[in-house]
C-alpha positions in Angstrom: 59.7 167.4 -13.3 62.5 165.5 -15.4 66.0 164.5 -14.3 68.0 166.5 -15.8 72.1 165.2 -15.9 74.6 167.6 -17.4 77.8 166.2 -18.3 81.1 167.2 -19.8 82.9 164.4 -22.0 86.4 164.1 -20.9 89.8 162.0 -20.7 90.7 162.1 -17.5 94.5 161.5 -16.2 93.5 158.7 -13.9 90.8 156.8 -15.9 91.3 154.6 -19.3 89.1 155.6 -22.0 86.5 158.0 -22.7 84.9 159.8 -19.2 81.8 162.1 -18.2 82.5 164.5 -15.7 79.0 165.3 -13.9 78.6 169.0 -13.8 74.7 169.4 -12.5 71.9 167.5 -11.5 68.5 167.4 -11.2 65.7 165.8 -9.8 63.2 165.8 -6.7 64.2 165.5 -3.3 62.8 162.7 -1.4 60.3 164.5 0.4 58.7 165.7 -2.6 58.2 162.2 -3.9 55.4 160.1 -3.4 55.2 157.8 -0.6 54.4 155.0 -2.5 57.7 155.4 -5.1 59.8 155.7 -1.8 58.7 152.7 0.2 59.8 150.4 -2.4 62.4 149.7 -5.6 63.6 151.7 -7.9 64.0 154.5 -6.4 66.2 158.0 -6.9 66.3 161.2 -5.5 68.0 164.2 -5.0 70.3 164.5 -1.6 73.9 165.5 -0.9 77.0 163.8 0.3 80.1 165.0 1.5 78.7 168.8 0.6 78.4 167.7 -3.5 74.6 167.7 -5.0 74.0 164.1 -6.3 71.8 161.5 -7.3 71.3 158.7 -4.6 69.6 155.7 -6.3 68.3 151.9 -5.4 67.4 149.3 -7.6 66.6 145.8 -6.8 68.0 143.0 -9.3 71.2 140.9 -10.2 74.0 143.3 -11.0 72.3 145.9 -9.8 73.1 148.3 -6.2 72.5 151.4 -4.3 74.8 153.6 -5.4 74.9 157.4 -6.1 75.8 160.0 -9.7 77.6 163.0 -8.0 78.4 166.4 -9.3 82.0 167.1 -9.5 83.6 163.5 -10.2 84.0 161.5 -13.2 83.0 158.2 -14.2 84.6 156.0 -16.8 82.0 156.2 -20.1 80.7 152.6 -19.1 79.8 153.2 -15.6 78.1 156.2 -16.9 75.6 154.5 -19.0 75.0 152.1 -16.1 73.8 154.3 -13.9 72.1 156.0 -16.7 70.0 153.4 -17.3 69.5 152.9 -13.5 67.9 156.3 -13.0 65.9 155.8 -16.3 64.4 152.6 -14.7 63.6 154.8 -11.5 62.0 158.1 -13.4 59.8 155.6 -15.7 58.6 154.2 -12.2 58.0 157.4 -11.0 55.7 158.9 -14.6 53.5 155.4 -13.7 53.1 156.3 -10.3 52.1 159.9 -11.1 50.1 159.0 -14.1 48.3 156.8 -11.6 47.8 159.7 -8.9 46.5 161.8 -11.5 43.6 159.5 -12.6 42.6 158.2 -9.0 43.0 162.3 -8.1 40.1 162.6 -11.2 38.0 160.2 -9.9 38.5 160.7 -6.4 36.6 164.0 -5.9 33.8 165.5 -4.2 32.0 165.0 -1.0 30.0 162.0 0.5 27.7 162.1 3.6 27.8 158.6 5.7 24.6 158.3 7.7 25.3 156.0 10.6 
């Protein structure tokens, strides 16, 4: 599944400069990721806070935090991109990891009897 982010490009009263107001999301929930994406960095999911769907994310690196994209506010145009770029980093983590599962999940087949 992709991550889907559907935004609405706005000027918003209490912002400077061109906005995105985040009007859906999508992506897995944590429990339907893999366990080895989730024990370490980058990571994103989907969850909720304070009742709003939204992305939570974590990525290791200078300049770089745990943070969340939620549905409903707006974020100045270059905070936007940030984050952006943030979950990009996690969902190309996440197509290795898969494209890894698949292969091993190719090779790994069949039965073996062990003799002992």
């Amino acid at each position: 599944m992709a991550i889907e982010i559907r935004a609405e490009k706005v000027l918003a009263l209490d912002k400077s400069g061109p906005c995105y107001l985040v009007r859906e999301v999508r992506c897995l929930g944590r429990d339907k990721l893999p366990k080895e994406y989730k024990d370490s960095l980058p990571w994103c999911c989907l969850t909720y806070y304070d009742g709003q769907q939204c992305i939570e994310f974590d990525v290791s690196g200078p300049g770089y935090h745990k943070g969340r994209l939620t549905v409903g506010k707006t974020y100045d145009q270059e905070d936007f991109e940030k984050v952006l770029e943030i979950i990009r980093r996690c969902g190309q983590r996440l197509r290795k990891i898969n494209e890894k599962r698949k292969e091993l999940a190719t090779e790994w087949q069949g039965e073996v009897t062990f003799l002992i």
